[in-house]
N, C-alpha and C positions, 0 to 999 in steps of 0.2 A: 882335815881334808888336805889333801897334798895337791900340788896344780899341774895332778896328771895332765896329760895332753890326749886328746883324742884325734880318729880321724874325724875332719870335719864334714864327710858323706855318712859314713857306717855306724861313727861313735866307736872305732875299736881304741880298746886305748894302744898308745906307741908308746908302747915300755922300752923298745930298743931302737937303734941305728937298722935295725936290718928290715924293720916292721916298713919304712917312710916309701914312700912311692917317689917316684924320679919325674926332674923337671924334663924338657926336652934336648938342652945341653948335659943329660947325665946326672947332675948334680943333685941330691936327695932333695925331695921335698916335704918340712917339716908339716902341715896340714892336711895330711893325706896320706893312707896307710897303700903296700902295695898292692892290695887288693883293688883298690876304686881308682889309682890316679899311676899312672905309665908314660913314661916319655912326654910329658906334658898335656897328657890329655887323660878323661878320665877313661875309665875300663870299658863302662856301658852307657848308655844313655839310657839308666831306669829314671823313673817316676821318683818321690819320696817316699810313696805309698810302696810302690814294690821292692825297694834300700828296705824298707821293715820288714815285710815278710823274708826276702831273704835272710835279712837277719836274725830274725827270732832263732829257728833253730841250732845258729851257732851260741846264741847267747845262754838258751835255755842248757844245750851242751856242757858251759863255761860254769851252769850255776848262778848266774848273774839274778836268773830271775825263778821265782818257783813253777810256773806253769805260762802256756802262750798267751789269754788273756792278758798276766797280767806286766808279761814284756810289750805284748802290742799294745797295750793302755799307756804306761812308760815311752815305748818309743816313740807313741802318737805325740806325746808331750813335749818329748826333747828333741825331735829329728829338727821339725821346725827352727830352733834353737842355732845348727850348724851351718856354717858358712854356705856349704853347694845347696842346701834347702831355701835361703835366704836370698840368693841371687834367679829364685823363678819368679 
């Protein structure tokens, strides 16, 4: 296992510099992918519950998982797990 880094809203992994989301001075921010976190705040104000659903169809997209059940059973598992699920 390598100590990929995720985002800690999505779970996307941050393979590169260009993936990180920006603090409010500009500056990248390593926990958070650009999708969920911008100029220091996040994107949207979802639920944890609704971060999974959006996420599934990118995931199932990526291959990640074989079918919805059994990323939304996964995600169910590990959202909870990441920092902005941990702070409600």
């Amino acid at each position: 296992m390598t100590g990929e880094k995720l985002c800690q809203s999505c779970a996307m992994p941050l393979t590169e510099e260009s993936l990180l989301g920006t603090n409010a001075d500009g500056t990248k921010n390593g926990e958070y992918c650009i999708y969920c976190y911008k100029d220091g705040a996040f994107t949207s104000g979802v639920t944890m519950e609704e971060m999974i659903e959006i996420c599934i169809p990118h995931a199932l997209q990526a291959g990640a998982y074989p079918d919805e059940n059994t990323a939304r059973a996964a995600m169910q598992e590990y959202f909870p797990k990441l920092k902005r699920w941990q702070q409600r």
